[in-house]
C-alpha angles and dihedrals in degrees: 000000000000126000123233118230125214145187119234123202119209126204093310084162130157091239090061095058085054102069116124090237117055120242120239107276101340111164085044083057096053085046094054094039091056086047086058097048084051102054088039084064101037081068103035097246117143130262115215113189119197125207120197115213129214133174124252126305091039131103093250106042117155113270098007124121095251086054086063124108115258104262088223092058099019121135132255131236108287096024113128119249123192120205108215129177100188129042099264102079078206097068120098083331133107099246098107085050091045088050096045094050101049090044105242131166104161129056121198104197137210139159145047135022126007109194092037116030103012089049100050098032086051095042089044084043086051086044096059101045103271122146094235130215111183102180108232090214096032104075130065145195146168129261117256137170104010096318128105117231086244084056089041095052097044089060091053088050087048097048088036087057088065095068106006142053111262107205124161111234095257072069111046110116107197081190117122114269 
């Protein structure tokens, strides 16, 4: 039995691309990440979006502007969206149920943030028996502590590489395993 692929679509939220500090190569990533979209639905392969959640006064508060899906990226009617309120888009949400009942096994992953919501919800994904794809050039952050977002984001590859799949998005095949 073949497995279904999908795309899922991590925290690409208006809020994120309002930060006072740019993130690192944020409008490439929304172009790579509508490439993907494209390419999910040239083969028929779902796209899951999540959509993380805060309280008043953040960037992404519900209902706020900056909690919207980017309209570059944003669904279409009948695409799944999953509401999350901690990093793993596991965790007290649907997504187990959504990915059950559209048969999926393996995730291919892209979004924000690399070092918060792509690394929990991979390594969550890897933990429950997915065939995980995190795309090397489809995920962003911003630098901290010394570290750009580009050295940021090398690391993660580098960690992701231990228990998923790393392609860069020119890469990325939505067909069924």
């Amino acid at each position: 039995m073949s497995k279904v692929t999908a795309l899922l679509v991590i925290d690409v939220q208006n809020g994120m691309f309002e930060e006072p500090e740019p993130m690192h190569d944020g409008p490439g990533l929304l172009e790579r990440i509508e490439s993907l979209i494209g390419k999910a639905k040239a083969s028929d392969a779902p796209v899951i979006y999540v959509q993380h959640n805060e309280d008043e006064g953040y960037p992404l508060a519900t209902g706020s502007t900056g909690w919207g899906i980017h309209p570059r990226i944003a669904p279409t009617a009948g695409e799944p969206t999953i509401q999350k309120h901690v990093p793993d888009a596991f965790q007290n949400t649907d997504l187990q149920e959504v990915l059950t009942r559209l048969g999926v096994g393996r995730l291919v992953m892209a979004g924000l943030q690399t070092d918060m919501c792509i690394a929990t919800t991979a390594k969550g994904a890897h933990d429950r028996g997915y065939e995980v794809a995190v795309v090397k050039d489809g995920h962003s952050t911003w630098g901290q502590g010394g570290e750009s977002g580009l050295q940021i984001i090398g690391r993660y590859n580098d960690k992701f590489r231990s228990f998923a799949a790393n392609p860069s998005a020119s890469e990325v095949d939505f067909r069924s395993a």
